[in-house]
NULUM-577481 format. One record per residue: residue number from 1; residue in three letters; y, x, z of N, C-alpha, C, CB in turn. Coordinates in steps of 0.001 Angstrom, whole numbers, padded with zeros to 6 digits. Each point is the difference from the previous one (the first is absolute). Glycine has a CB too. Example, Ala and Ser with C-alpha at 12.3 -4.5 7.8 and 13.67 -1.06 7.14 Angstrom:
<rs>
+-----+------+---------+---------+---------+---------+---------+---------+---------+---------+---------+---------+---------+---------+
: pos : code :    n.py :    n.px :    n.pz :   ca.py :   ca.px :   ca.pz :    c.py :    c.px :    c.pz :   cb.py :   cb.px :   cb.pz :
+-----+------+---------+---------+---------+---------+---------+---------+---------+---------+---------+---------+---------+---------+
:   1 :  ALA : -005690 :  013190 :  007800 :  001190 : -000890 :  000000 :  001200 :  000900 :  000000 : -001173 : -001892 :  001246 :
:   2 :  SER :  002223 :  001542 : -001966 :  001190 :  000820 :  000060 :  001090 : -000770 :  000730 : -000628 :  001184 : -002145 :
+-----+------+---------+---------+---------+---------+---------+---------+---------+---------+---------+---------+---------+---------+
</rs>
This chain:
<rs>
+-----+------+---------+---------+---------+---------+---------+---------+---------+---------+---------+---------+---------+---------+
: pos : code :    n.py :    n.px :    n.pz :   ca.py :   ca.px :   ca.pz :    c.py :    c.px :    c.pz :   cb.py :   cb.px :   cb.pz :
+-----+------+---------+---------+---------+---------+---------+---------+---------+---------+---------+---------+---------+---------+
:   1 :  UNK : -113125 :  038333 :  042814 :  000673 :  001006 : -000777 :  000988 : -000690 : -000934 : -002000 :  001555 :  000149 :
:   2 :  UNK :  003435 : -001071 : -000281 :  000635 : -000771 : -000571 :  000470 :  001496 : -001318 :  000727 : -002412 :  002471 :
:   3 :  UNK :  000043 :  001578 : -003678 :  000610 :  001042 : -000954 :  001256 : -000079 : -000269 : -001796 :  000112 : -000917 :
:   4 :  UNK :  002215 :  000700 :  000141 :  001470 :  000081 :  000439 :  000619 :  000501 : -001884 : -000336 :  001048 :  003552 :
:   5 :  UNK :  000640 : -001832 : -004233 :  000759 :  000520 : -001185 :  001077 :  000029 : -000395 : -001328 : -000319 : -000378 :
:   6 :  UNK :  001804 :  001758 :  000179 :  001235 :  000051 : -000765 : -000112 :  000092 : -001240 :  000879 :  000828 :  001545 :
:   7 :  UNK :  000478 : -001177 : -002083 :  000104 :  000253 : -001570 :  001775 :  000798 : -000038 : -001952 : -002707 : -001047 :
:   8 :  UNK :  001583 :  003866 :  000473 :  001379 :  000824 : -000514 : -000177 :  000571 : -000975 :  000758 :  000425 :  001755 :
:   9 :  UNK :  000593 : -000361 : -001880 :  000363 :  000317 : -001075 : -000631 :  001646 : -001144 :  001996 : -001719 :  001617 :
:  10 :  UNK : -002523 :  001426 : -002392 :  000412 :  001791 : -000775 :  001065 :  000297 : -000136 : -001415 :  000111 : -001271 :
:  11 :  UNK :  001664 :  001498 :  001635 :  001663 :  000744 :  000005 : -000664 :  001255 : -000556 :  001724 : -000973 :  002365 :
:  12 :  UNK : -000978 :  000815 : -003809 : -000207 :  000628 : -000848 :  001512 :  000775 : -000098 : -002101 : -001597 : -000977 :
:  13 :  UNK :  001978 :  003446 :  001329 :  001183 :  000937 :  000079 : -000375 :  000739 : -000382 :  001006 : -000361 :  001347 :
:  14 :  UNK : -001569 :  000448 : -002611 : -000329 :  001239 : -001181 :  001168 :  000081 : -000467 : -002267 : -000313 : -000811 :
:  15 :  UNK :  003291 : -000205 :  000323 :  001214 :  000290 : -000229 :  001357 : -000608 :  000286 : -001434 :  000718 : -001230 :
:  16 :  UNK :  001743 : -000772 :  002427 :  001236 : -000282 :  000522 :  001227 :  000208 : -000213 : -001217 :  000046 :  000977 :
:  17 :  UNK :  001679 :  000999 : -001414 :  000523 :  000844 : -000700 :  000581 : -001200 : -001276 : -001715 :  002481 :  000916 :
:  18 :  UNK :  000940 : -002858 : -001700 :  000343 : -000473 : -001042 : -000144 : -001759 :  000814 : -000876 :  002365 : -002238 :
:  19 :  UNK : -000017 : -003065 :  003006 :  000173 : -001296 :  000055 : -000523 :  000326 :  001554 : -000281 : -001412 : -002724 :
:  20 :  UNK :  001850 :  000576 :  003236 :  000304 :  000004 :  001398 : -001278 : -001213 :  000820 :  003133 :  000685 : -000680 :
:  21 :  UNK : -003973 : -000421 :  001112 : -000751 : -000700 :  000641 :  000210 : -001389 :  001369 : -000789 :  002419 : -001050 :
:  22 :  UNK :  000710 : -003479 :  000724 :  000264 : -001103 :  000714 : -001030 : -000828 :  000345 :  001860 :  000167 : -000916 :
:  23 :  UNK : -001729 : -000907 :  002045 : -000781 : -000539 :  000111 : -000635 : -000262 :  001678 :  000026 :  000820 : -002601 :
:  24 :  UNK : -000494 : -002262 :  002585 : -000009 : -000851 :  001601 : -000948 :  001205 :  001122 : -000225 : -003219 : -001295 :
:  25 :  UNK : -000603 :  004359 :  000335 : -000798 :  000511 :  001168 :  000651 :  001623 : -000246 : -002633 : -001881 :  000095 :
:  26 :  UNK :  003161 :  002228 : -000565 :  000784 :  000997 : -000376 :  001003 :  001046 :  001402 : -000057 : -001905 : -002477 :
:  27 :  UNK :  000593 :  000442 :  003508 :  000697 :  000702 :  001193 : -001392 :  000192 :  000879 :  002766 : -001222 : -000029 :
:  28 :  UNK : -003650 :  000190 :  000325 : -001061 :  000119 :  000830 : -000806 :  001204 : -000531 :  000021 : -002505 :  000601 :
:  29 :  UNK : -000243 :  003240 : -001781 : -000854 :  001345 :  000069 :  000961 :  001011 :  000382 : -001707 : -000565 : -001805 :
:  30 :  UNK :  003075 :  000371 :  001960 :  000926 :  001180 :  000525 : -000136 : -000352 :  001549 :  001907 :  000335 : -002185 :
:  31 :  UNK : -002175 : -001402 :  002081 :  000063 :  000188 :  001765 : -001301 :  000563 :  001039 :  001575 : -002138 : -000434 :
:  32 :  UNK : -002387 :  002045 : -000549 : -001384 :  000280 :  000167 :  000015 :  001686 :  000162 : -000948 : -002307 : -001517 :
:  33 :  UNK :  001432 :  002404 :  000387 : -000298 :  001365 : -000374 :  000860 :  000774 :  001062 : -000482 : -000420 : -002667 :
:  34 :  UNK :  001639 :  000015 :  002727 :  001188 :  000239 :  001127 : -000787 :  000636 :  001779 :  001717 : -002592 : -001550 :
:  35 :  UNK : -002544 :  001294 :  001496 : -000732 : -000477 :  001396 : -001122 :  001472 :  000040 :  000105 : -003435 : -000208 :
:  36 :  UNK : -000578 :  003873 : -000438 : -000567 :  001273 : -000234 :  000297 :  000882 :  000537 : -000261 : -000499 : -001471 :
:  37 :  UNK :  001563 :  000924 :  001872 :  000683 :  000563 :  000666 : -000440 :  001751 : -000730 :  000147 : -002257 :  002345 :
:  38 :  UNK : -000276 :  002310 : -003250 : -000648 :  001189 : -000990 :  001659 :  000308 : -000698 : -003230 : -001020 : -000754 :
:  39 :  UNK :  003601 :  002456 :  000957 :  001329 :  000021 : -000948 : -000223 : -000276 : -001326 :  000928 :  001589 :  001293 :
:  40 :  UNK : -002326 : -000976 : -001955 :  000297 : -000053 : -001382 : -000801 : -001361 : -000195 :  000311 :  002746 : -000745 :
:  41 :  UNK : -000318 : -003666 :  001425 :  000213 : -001565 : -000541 :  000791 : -000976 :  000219 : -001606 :  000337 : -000045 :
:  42 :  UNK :  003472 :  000516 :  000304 :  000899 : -000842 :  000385 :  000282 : -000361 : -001554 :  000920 :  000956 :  002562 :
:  43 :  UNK : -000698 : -002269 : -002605 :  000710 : -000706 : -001397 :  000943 :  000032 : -000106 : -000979 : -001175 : -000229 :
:  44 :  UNK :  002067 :  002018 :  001383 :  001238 : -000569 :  000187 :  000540 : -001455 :  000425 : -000110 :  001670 : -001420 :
:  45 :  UNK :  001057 : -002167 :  001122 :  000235 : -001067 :  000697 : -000574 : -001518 : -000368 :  001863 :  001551 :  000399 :
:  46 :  UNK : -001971 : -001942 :  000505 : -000940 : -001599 : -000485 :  000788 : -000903 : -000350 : -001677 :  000068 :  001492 :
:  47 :  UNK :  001694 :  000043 : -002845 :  000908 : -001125 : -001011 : -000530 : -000825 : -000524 :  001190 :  001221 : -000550 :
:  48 :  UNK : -002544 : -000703 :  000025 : -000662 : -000977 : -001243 :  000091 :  000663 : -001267 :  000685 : -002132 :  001043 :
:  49 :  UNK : -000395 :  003218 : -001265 :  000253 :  000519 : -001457 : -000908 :  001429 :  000249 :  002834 : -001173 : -000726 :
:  50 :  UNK : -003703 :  001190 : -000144 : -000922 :  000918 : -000485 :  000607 :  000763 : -000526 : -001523 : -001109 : -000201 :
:  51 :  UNK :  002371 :  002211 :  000593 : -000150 :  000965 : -000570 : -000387 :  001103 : -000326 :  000694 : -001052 :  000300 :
:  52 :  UNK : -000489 :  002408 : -000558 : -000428 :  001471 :  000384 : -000568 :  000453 :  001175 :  001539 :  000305 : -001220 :
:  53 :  UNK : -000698 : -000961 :  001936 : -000360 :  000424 :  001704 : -001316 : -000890 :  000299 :  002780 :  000367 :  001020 :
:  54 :  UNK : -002978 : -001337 : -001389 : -000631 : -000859 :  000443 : -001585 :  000470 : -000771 :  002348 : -001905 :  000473 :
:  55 :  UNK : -002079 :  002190 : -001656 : -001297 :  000526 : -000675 : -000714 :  001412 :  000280 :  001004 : -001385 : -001663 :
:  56 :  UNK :  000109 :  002122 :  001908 : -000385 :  001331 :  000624 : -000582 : -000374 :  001490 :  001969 :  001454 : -001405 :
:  57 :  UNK : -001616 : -002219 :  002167 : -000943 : -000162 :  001211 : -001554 : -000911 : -000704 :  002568 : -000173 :  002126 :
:  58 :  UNK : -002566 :  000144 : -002684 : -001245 : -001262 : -000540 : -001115 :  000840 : -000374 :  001549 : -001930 : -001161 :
:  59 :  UNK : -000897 :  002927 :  000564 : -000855 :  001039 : -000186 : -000213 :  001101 :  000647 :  000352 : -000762 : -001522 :
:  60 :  UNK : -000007 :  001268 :  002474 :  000158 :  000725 :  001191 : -001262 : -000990 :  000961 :  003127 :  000974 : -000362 :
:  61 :  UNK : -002542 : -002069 :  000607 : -001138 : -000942 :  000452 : -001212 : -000056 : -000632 :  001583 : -001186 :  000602 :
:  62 :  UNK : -001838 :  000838 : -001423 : -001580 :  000034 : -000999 : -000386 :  001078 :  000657 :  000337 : -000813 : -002564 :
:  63 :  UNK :  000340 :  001826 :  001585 : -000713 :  001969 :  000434 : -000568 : -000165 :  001185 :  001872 :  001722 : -000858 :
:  64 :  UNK : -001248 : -001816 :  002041 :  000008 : -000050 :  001163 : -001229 : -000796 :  000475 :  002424 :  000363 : -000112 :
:  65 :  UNK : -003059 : -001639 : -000652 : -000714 : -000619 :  000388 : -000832 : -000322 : -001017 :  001316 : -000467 :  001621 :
:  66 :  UNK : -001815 :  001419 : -002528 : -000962 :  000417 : -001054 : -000221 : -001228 : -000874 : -001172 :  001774 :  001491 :
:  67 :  UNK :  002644 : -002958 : -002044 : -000401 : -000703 : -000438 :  000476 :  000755 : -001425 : -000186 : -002017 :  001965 :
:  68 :  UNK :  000320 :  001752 : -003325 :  000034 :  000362 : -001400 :  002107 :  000426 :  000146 : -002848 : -002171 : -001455 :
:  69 :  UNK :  002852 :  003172 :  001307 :  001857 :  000097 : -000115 :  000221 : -000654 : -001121 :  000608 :  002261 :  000941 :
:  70 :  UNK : -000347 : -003909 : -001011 :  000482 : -000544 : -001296 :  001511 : -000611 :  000311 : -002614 : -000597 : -000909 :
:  71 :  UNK :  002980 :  000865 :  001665 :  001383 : -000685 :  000103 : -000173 : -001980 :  000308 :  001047 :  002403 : -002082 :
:  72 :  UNK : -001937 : -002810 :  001999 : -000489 : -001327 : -000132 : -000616 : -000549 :  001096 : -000218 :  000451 : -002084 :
:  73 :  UNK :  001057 : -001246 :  002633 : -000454 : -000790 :  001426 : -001003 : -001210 : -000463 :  002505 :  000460 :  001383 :
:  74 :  UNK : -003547 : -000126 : -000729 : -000671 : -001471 : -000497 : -001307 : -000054 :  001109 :  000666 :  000060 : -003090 :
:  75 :  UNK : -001632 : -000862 :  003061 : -000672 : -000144 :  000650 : -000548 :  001183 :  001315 : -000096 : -001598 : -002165 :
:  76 :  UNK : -000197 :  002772 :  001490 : -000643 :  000795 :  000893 :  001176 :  001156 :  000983 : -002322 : -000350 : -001986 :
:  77 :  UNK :  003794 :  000020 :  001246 :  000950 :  000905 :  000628 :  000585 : -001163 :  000991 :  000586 :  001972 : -002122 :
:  78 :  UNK : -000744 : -003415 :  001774 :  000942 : -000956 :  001055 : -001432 :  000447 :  001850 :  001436 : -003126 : -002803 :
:  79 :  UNK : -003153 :  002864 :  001689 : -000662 : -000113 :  001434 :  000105 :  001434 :  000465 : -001768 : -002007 : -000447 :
:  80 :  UNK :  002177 :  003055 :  000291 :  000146 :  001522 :  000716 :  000910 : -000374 :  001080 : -000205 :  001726 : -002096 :
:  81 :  UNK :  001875 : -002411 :  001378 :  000769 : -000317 :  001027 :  000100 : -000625 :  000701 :  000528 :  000527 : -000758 :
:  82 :  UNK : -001296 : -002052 :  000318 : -000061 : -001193 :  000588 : -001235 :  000350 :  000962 :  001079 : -001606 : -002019 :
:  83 :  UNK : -001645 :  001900 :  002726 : -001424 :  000244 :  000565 : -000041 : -001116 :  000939 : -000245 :  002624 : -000193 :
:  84 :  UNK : -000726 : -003534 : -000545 : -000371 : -001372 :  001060 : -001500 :  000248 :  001185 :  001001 : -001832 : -002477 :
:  85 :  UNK : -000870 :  001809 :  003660 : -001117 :  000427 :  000919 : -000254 : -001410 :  000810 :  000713 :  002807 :  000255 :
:  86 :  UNK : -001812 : -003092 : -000010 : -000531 : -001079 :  000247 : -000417 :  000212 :  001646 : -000725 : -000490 : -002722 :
+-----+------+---------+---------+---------+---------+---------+---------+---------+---------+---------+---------+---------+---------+
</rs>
């Protein structure tokens, strides 16, 4: 049996609006979320910038997958998307 760890980033889009969100894992949860193929979790386009669009799918996503609607990517919203199967 072997293990397998990632480490990413928290993406924090409680307010975008006021501070434009950046950052190395930032295009990879749009692409993720993208890959969903769910309309109301398109981010719009995969740039790397957290914005509105990008937070409104984050939370559309959570809802969707009964994790806490906090706007806040972190451990339990990366493993919903990330789903590692052995």
């Amino acid at each position: 049996m072997s293990s397998v760890t990632v480490n990413m980033d928290f993406i924090d889009l409680r307010n975008p609006d006021r501070t434009l969100v950046l950052g190395r894992h930032v295009d990879n949860l749009q692409g993720l979320l993208k890959a969903g193929r769910n309309p109301a979790w398109d981010p719009g386009p995969i740039d790397g910038r957290g914005g509105a669009r990008t937070k409104a799918a984050v939370l559309a996503f959570q809802g969707a997958n009964s994790l806490d609607q906090d706007a806040i990517v972190g451990p339990l919203t990366w493993g919903t998307l990330i789903p590692f199967r052995s």
